[in-house]
VODOMI-850652 format. One record per residue (C-alpha): residue number from 0; residue in one letter; x, y, z. Coordinates in pm, whole numbers. Each point is the difference from the previous one (the first is absolute). Last residue first. Layout:
N
PT;n;res;X;Y;Z
PT;NUM;A;X;Y;Z
...
//
This chain:
516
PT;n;res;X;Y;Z
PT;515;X;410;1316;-6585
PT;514;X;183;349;10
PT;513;X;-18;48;415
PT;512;X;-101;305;87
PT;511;X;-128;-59;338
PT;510;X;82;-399;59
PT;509;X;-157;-253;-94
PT;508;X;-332;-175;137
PT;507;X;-160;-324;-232
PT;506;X;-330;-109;168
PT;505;X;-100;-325;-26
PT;504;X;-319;-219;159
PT;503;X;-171;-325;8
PT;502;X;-319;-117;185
PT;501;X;-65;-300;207
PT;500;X;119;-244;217
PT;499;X;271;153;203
PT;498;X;9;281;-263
PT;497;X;274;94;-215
PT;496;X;116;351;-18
PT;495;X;324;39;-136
PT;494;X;206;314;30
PT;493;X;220;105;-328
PT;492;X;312;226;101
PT;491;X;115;219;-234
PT;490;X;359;196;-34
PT;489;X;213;-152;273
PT;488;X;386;-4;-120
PT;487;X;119;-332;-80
PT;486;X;149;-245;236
PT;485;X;-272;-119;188
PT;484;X;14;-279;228
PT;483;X;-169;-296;38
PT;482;X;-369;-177;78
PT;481;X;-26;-362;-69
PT;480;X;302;-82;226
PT;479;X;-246;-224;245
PT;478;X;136;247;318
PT;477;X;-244;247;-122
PT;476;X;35;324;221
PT;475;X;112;196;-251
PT;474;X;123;378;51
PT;473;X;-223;322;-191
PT;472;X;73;72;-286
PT;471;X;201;325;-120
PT;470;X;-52;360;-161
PT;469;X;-97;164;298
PT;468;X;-328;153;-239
PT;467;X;-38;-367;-124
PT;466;X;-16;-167;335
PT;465;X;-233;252;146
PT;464;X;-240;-16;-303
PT;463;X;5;-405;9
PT;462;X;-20;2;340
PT;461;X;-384;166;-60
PT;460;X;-71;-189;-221
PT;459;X;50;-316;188
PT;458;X;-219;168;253
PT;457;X;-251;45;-219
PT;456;X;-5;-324;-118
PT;455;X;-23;-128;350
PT;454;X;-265;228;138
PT;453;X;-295;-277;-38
PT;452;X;189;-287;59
PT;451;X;229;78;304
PT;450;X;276;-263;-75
PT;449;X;355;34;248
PT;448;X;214;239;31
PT;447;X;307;-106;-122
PT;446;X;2;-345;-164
PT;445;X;-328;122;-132
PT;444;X;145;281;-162
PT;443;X;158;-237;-312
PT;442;X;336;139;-125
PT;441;X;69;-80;-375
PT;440;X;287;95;-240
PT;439;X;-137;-42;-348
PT;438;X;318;-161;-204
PT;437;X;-126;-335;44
PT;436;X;-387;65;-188
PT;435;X;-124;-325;-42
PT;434;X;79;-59;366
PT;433;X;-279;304;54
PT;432;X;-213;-201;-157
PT;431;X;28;-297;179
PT;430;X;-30;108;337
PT;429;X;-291;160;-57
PT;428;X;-101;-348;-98
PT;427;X;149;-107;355
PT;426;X;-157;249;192
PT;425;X;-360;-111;-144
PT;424;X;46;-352;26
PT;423;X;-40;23;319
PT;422;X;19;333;259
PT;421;X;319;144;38
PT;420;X;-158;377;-23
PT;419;X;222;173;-261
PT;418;X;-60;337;-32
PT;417;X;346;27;-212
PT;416;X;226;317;-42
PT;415;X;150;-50;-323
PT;414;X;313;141;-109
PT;413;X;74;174;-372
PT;412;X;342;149;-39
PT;411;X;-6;-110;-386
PT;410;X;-210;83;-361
PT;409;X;-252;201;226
PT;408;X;-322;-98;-72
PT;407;X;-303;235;-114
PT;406;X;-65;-169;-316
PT;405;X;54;-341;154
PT;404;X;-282;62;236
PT;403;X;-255;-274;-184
PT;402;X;263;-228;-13
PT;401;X;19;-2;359
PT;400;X;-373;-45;56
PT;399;X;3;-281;-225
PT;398;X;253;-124;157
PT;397;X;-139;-6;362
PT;396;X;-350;-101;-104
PT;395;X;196;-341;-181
PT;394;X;201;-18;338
PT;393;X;-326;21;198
PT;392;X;-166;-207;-222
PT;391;X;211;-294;-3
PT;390;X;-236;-255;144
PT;389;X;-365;158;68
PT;388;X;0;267;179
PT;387;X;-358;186;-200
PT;386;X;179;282;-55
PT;385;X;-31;345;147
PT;384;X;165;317;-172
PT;383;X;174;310;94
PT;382;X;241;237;-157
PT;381;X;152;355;149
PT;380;X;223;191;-214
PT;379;X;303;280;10
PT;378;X;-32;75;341
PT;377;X;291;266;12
PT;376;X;237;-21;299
PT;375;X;23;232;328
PT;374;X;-179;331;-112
PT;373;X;134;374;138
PT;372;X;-280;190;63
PT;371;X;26;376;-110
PT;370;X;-370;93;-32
PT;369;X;22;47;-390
PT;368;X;248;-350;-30
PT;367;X;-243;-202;200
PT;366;X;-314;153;-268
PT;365;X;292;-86;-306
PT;364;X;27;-361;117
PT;363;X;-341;-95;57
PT;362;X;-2;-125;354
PT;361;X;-35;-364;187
PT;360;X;13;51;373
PT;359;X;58;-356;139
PT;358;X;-166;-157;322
PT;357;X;120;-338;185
PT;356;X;-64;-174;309
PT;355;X;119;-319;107
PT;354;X;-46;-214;280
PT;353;X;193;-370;-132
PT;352;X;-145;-357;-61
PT;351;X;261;-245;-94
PT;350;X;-173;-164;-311
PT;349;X;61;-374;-74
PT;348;X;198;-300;-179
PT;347;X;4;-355;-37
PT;346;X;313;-56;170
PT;345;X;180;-39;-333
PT;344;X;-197;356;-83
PT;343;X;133;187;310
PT;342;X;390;71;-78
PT;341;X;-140;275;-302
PT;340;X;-251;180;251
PT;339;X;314;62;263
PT;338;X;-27;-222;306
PT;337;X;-174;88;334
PT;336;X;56;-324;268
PT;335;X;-342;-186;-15
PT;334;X;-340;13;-191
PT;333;X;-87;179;-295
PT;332;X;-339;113;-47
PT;331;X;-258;-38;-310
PT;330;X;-166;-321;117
PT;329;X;-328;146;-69
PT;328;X;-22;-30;378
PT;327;X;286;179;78
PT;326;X;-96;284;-177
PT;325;X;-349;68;184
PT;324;X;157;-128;325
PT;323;X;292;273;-42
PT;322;X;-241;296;-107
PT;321;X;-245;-76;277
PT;320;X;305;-73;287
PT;319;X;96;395;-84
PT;318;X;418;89;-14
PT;317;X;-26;-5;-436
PT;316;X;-143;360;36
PT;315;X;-53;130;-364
PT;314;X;43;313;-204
PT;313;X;-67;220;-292
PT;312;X;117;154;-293
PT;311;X;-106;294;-202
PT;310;X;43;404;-1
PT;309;X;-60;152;-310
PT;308;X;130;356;-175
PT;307;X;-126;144;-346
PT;306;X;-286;-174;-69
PT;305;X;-218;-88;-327
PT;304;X;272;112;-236
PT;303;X;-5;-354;-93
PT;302;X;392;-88;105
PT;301;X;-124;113;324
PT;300;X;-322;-246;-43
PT;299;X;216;-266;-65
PT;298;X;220;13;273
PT;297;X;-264;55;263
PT;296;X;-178;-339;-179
PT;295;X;341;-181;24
PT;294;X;135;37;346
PT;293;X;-379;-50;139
PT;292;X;-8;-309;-236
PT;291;X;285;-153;82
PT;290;X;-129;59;398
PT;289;X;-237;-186;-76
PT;288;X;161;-277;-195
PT;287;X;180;-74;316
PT;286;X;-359;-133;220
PT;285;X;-308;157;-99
PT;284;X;-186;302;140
PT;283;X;16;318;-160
PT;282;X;-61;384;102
PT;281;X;-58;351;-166
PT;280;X;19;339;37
PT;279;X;-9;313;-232
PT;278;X;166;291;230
PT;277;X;-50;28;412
PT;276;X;344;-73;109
PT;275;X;25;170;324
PT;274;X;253;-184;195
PT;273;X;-145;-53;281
PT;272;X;-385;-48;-111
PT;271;X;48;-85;-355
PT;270;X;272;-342;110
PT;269;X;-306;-75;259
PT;268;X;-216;-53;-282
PT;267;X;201;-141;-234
PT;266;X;88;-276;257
PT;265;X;-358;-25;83
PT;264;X;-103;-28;-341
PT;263;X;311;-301;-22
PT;262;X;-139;-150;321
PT;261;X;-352;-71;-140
PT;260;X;-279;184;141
PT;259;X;-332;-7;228
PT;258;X;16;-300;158
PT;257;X;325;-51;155
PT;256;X;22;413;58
PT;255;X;-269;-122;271
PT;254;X;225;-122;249
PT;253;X;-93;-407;70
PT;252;X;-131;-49;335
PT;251;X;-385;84;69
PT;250;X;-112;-124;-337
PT;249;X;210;-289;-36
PT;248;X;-52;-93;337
PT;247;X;-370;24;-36
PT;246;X;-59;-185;-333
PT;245;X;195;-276;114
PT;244;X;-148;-35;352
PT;243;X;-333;25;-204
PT;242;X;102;-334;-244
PT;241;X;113;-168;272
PT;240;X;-306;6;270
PT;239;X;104;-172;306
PT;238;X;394;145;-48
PT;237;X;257;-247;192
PT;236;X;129;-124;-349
PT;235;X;-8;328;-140
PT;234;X;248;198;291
PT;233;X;310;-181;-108
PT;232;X;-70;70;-381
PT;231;X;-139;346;101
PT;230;X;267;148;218
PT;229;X;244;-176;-291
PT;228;X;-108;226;-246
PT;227;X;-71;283;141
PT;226;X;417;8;113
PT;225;X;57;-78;-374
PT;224;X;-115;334;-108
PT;223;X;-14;-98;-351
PT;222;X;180;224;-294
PT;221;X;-202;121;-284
PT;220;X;46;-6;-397
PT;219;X;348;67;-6
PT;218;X;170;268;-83
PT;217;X;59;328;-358
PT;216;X;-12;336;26
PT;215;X;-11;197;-349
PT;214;X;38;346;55
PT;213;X;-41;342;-214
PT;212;X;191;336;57
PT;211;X;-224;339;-70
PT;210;X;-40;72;392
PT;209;X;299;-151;85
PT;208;X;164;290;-200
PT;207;X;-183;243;86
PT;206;X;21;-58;392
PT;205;X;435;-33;-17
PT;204;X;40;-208;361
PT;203;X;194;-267;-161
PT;202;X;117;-26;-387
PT;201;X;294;42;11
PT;200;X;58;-364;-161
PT;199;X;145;-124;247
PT;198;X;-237;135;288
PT;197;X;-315;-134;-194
PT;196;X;160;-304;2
PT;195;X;92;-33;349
PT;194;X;-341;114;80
PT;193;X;-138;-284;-197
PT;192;X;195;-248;208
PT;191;X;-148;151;265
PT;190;X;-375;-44;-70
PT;189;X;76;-366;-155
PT;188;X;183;-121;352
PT;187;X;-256;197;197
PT;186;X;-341;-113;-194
PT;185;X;144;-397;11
PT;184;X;70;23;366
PT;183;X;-353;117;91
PT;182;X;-32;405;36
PT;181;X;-258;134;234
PT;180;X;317;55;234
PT;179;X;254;217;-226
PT;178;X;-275;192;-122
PT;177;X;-42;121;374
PT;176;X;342;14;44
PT;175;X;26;279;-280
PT;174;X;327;9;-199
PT;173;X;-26;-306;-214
PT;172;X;324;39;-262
PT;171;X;270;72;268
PT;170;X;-239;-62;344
PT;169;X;54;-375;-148
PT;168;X;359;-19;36
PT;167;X;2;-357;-80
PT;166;X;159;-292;159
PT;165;X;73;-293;-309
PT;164;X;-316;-224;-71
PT;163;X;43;-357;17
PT;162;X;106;-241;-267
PT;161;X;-210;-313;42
PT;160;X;138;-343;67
PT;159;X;-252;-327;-6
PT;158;X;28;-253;257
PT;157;X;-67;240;220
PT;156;X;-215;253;-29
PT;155;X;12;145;347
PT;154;X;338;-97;100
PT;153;X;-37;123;315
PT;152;X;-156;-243;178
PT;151;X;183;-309;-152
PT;150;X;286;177;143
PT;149;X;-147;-41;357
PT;148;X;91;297;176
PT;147;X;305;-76;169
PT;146;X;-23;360;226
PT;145;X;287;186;-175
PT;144;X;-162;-95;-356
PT;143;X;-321;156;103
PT;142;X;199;298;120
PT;141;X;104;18;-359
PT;140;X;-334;-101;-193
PT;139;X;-167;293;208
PT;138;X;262;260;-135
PT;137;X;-69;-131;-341
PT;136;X;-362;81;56
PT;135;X;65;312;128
PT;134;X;258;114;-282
PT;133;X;-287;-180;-232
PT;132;X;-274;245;92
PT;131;X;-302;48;252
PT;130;X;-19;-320;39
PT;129;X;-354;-128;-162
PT;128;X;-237;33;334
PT;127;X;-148;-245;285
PT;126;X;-144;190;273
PT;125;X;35;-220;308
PT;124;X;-157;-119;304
PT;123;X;128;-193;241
PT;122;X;-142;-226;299
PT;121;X;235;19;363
PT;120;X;188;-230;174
PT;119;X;232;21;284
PT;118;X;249;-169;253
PT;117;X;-118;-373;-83
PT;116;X;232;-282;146
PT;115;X;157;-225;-233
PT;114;X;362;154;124
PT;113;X;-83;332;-47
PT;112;X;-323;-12;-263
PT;111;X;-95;286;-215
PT;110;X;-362;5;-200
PT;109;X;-151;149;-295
PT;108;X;-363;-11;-142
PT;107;X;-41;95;-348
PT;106;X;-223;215;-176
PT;105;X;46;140;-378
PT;104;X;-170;291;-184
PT;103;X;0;61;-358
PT;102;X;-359;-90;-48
PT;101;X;75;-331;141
PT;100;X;227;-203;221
PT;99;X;-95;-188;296
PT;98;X;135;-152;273
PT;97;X;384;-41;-24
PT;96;X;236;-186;208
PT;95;X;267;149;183
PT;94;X;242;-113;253
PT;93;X;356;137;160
PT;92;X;217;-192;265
PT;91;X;184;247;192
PT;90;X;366;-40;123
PT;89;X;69;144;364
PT;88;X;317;203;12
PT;87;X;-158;367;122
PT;86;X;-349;-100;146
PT;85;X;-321;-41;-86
PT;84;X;-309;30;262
PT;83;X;-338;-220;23
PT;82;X;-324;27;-155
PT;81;X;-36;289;-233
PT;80;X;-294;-62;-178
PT;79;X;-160;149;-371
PT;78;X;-344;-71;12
PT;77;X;-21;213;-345
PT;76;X;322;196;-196
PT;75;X;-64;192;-308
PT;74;X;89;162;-316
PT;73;X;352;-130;3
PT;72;X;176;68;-386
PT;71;X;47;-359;-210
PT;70;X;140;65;-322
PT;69;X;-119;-199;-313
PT;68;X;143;-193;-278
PT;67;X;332;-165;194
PT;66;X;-147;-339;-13
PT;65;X;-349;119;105
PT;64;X;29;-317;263
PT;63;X;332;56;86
PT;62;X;-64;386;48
PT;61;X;-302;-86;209
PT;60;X;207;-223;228
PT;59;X;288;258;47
PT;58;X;-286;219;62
PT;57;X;-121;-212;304
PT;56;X;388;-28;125
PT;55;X;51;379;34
PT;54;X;-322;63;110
PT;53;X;35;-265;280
PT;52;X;335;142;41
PT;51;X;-144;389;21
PT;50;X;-251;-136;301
PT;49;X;305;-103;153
PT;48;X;157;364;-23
PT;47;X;-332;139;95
PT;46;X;46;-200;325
PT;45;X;366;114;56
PT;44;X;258;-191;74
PT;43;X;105;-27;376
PT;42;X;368;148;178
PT;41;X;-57;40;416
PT;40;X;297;267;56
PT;39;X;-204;265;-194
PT;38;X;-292;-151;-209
PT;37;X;-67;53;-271
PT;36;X;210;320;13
PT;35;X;394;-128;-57
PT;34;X;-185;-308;-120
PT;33;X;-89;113;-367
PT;32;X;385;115;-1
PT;31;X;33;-373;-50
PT;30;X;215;-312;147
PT;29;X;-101;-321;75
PT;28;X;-179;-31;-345
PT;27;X;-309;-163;-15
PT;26;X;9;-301;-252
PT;25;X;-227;-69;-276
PT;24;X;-180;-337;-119
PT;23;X;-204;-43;-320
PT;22;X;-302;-205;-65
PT;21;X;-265;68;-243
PT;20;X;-350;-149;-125
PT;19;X;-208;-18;-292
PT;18;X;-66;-358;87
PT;17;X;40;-25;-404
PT;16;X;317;249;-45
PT;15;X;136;-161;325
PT;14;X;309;243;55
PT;13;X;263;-97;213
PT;12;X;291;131;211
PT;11;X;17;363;-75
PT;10;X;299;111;187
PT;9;X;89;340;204
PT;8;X;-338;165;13
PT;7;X;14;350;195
PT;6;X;176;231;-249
PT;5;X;-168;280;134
PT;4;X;334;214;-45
PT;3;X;54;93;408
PT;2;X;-114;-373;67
PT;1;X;262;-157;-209
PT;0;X;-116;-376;56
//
C-alpha cells in the first residue's frame, strides 16, 4: 500500500469472470505520515481509507469485467460497516462480487477480512463511463500491471491484435469540453483528424472559406453499446415477460443518437459544429470503397468546376467489442503475434484492426495558389470499381486500372503505397500485381497502423502527399522481403485500395509540378 498516493491494492489475486468475483490482498504499511495524525502515539488506518479498498477492489472487478471499456467512478456507498480496527503491518484480504449492472450503473458488495475475520463491508455503487482518454486509460493499464492484473484481463481483444489509438491533444482540434463529452470515440478521432487537416492546409478558423468548402465524411453504420447488451442477455432469462423486458431496456438504455442517425452524419455533424464547415455536405457508408469514393467524387467535381475546395475522409474506432465481434465472425481477423500483411497469407491470413482517422483538403490549383496555400502533391486521378471476386479479379481490376493511368504515369520513380488488408485471396492477388510490376517500390500501411476500413484510402492518400512533398518513402516493416528500397527519386506514388471483401480503388498522387 502507498497510503499518501491511494494506491491501496497491492496484488490482484484472482478474477472469476463467471462468479464475477475478485480477490486481491494489500498490506498496511508500518510506516506513514497518515499516522503522524491518525492517531498520535496509538497508529490505526482510517475508516474512509478501508472504505477506499473496497472501492479500489470493486472497480478492479468492473474494469475486468468491461475489459478495460469503461471507467468505474464511486457514486455510492450503502450498509457500509466498520467492524473492528486496522493496524500498521496487518495484511488485508480484499473481496468483491458484483450485483447488478445496468443502465450504466454497477453494484457490488465488498468485503476485507484480517486473518478470515471480517473488519468491514460495505455495497458499491458506481458510474460506469468510457475513460476519459487514452493517457488515462494507459495510466490504468500501468498500475494494473503493478498489481498482477490478470493479463487475460487486459488484453481486451485478445486473440486478435488491434492497433490502438496514439494520446491526442484533443483541446487542439475540439476546444469546448462540452463537445468533447457528447462525442463517442469514433466522432472525436474523425472530428480531430479533420482539424489537423483543416490546419495543414490553412485552412482553420478562416469563416468564408469554410463557409464555401464542401465535405464528404465517411464511418460505419452504428456502433453497439455492448454494456446494453449484456445487461439484457443476463437479465432476459430471469425476465417473466421477454419480449417487454426487451422493449423496455432498449428503450430506457440505449442513447438516442443510436436511433436517429448513422455515425458518418454524426461525424459530419459534429465536424460543422467545431470546425465550422457548413458548405455542400455529404456522407457514405460502406467498408474501403467508401472512402474511394469520397476521395474520388470531391476529386471529380473539382476537376468539374463544380467546387473549388473539399474536405473528405473519415474515421473508425477499431478499440469497440461490436466492431471486433462483427469482423471476427466473418472470419476477417488475424489472430496471434502481429505480422506484416505479406507474412500472413501461409497462415491463412487477416486484418489487424487499427483507430484511424483521416480528412484531406482537395483544392483547385489556381484557387490554393490565389489565397497563398502551399499544396503537398497533386492528385492526378482517383479510380474505383467492384468485381464480382471471383479468381483473379482483383489482379485483372488492378491492371486494368493501371493501364487505364498509363497516360498520366511517370516513366520511373513510381512507389506504391498499398491498402492492403491481409485478408484471403484478396491480399495475395494484390499481391500479384504489384509482383508484375518489380521496379514499383511498395510499402503497405497496414504493417504500420493497422486497417480502419472506411478512412483507409484516405489515409493512404494522405501519406502519399506527405511522402511525395519530403521526397522519400516511408521505412518497411515487411520482414518477408516483398517490399524494398527505393533508389530513384520519388515522383508519383500510386495508393491501392482493395477492399477486405469488396470494392477496388486507385488513386495516382505526384508531386506539385511534376511533368508526368
Amino acid at each position: 500500500m502507498r497510503l499518501e498516493y491511494f494506491q491501496l491494492i497491492d496484488r490482484i489475486i484472482e478474477i472469476d469472470i463467471e462468479g464475477r468475483k475478485l480477490r486481491a490482498e494489500a498490506t498496511v504499511p508500518t510506516a506513514s505520515t497518515i499516522f503522524e495524525g491518525h492517531f498520535p502515539g496509538y497508529p490505526l488506518m482510517p475508516g474512509v481509507l478501508l472504505m477506499e479498498a473496497m472501492a479500489q477492489a470493486s472497480g478492479w472487478l468492473i474494469i475486468g469485467l468491461t475489459k478495460f471499456t469503461r471507467m468505474p467512478f464511486l457514486a455510492a456507498f450503502k450498509e457500509a460497516k466498520l467492524r473492528s480496527f486496522v493496524t500498521p503491518g496487518q495484511t488485508l484480504a480484499l473481496g468483491a462480487t458484483l450485483l447488478h449492472e445496468g443502465s450504466g450503473y454497477s453494484v457490488t458488495k465488498a468485503e476485507i477480512r484480517v486473518g478470515g475475520k471480517l473488519v468491514c463491508n460495505a455495497e458499491i455503487t458506481f458510474r460506469l463511463v468510457e475513460f476519459p482518454s487514452p493517457e488515462f486509460r494507459t495510466s490504468m493499464e500501468q498500475v494494473a500491471q503493478s498489481i498482477a492484473f490478470p493479463r487475460e484481463a487486459t488484453e481486451l481483444y485478445a486473440p486478435y491484435p488491434i492497433h490502438r489509438l496514439a494520446a491526442l491533444e484533443l483541446d487542439r482540434q475540439i476546444p469546448k469540453k462540452g463537445d468533447q463529452r457528447q462525442m463517442e470515440p469514433l466522432q472525436r478521432i474523425g472530428t480531430y483528424a479533420a482539424g489537423l487537416a483543416l490546419e495543414s492546409a490553412s485552412a482553420k478558423g478562416n469563416a468564408d472559406l469554410l463557409a464555401r468548402m464542401d465535405m464528404i465524411a465517411v464511418a460505419g453504420t452504428a456502433e453497439r453499446d455492448e454494456a446494453v447488451d449484456a445487461a439484457i442477455l443476463s437479465g432476459l432469462p430471469k425476465a417473466e415477460q421477454p419480449e417487454a423486458f426487451i422493449n423496455e431496456r432498449l428503450m430506457r438504455d440505449l442513447r438516442p443518437t443510436l436511433f436517429l442517425a448513422q455515425l458518418a452524419n454524426l461525424l459530419a455533424g459534429n465536424i460543422s459544429i467545431v470546425h465550422g464547415v457548413t458548405g455542400s455536405s455529404r456522407t457514405f457508408m460502406g467498408e474501403e470503397a467508401a472512402s474511394v469514393d469520397a476521395v474520388r467524387i470531391a476529386h471529380a467535381r473539382i476537376g468539374a468546376g463544380q467546387s473549388e475546395i473539399a474536405l473528405a475522409g473519415g474515421a473508425y474506432n477499431a478499440e469497440h467489442l461490436g466492431v471486433i465481434l462483427h469482423s471476427a465472425m466473418g472470419n476477417a481477423l488475424w489472430k496471434g503475434e502481429p505480422k506484416g500483411v505479406w507474412q500472413r497469407a501461409a497462415l491463412g491470413g487477416g486484418l489487424v484492426p487499427g483507430s484511424i482517422g483521416a480528412f484531406l483538403v482537395l483544392e483547385e490549383s489556381r484557387h490554393a495558389a490565389a489565397r497563398g496555400a502551399k499544396p503537398l502533391a497533386r492528385l492526378c486521378a482517383v479510380r474505383s470499381e467492384r468485381t464480382r471476386r471471383e479468381p483473379g479479379a482483383v489482379t485483372a481490376e488492378l491492371e486494368r486500372a493501371w493501364t487505364a493511368l498509363a497516360p498520366l504515369r511517370a516513366l520511373d520513380g513510381v512507389a506504391v503505397i498499398s491498402g492492403a488488408t491481409g485478408c484471403e485471396p484478396t491480399t495475395a492477388e494484390e499481391r500479384s500485381f504489384l509482383a508484375g510490376h518489380p521496379d514499383l517500390a511498395v510499402r503497405a500501411t497496414g504493417a504500420h497502423l493497422g486497417h480502419g476500413l472506411e478512412p483507409q484510402f484516405a489515409m493512404n492518400v494522405a501519406l502519399a502527399a506527405i511522402a511525395l512533398s519530403e521526397g522519400r518513402l516511408f521505412p518497411s516493416f515487411d520482414s518477408s522481403g516483398f517490399e524494398r528500397a527505393m533508389d530513384a527519386p520519388l515522383r508519383q506514388i500510386l495508393v491501392t485500395g482493395v477492399g477486405h471483401w469488396r470494392g477496388e480503388g486507385l488513386a495516382l498522387v505526384e508531386t506539385v509540378g511534376n511533368a508526368s
